[in-house]
C-alpha positions, 0 to 999 in steps of 0.5 A: 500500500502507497500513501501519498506524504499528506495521507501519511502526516495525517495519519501521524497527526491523528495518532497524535491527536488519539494521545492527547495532542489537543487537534480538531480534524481541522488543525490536521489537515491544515498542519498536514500541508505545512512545511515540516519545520513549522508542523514540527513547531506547532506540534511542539507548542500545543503538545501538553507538558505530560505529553512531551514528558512521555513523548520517548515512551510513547514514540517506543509503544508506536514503534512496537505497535508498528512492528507487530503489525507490520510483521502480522500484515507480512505474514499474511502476505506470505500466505503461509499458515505457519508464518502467521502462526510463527508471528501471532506466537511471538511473545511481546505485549501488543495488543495488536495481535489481540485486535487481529484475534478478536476480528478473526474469530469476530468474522468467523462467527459472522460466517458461522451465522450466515451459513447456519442462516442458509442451511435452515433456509434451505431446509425449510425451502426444501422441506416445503417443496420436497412432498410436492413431487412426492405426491404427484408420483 
């Protein structure tokens, strides 16, 4: 996937926004076409002091985040079953792997659902029509 470099500062930006940068969906994409030196600026002075105290953790946890996905999305473009299971075994503390868990079995049952929805509709059609030729023998 290719992100042009405004959809990638958006991008950024919202996460920013998601960690306590006080931006309204307008200062984002305005400061998105900004030249890099006077984003970083403004970033910088709308950045509370708690947040720039913990920008180096933070920075580590979207990093991580990052990674993890990025190794999960790999993974599956490999479609390799044994590559998604070596990954989704990987021991770390993201929560990524648990979102990526969570949808898969989510989705799993959705489809579940709907096949179940089919066989009885099926069966009930099939049940209806089946004394039909039966009787006319």
């Amino acid at each position: 996937k290719h992100w042009k470099r405004e959809k990638g500062v958006v991008k950024a930006l919202e996460l920013f926004a998601l960690n306590g940068l006080p931006l309204t969906e307008q200062d984002i994409k305005r400061m998105s076409r900004l030249h890099e030196e006077t984003m970083i600026s403004e970033i910088v002075h709308l950045m509370p002091f708690g947040m720039r105290e913990n920008f180096e953790t933070l920075s580590d946890q979207l990093k991580m985040l990052l990674n993890t996905a990025v190794r999960v999305r790999c993974a599956v473009d490999r479609g390799s079953d044994e590559a998604i299971a070596e990954v989704m075994d990987e021991e770390d503390r993201s929560v990524v792997k648990e979102q990526i868990l969570k949808s898969a079995v989510l989705q799993g049952s959705n489809e579940v659902a709907h096949l179940t929805s089919c066989r009885e509709t099926w069966i009930k059609s099939t049940e209806e029509r089946l004394p039909r030729p039966t009787r006319s023998a």
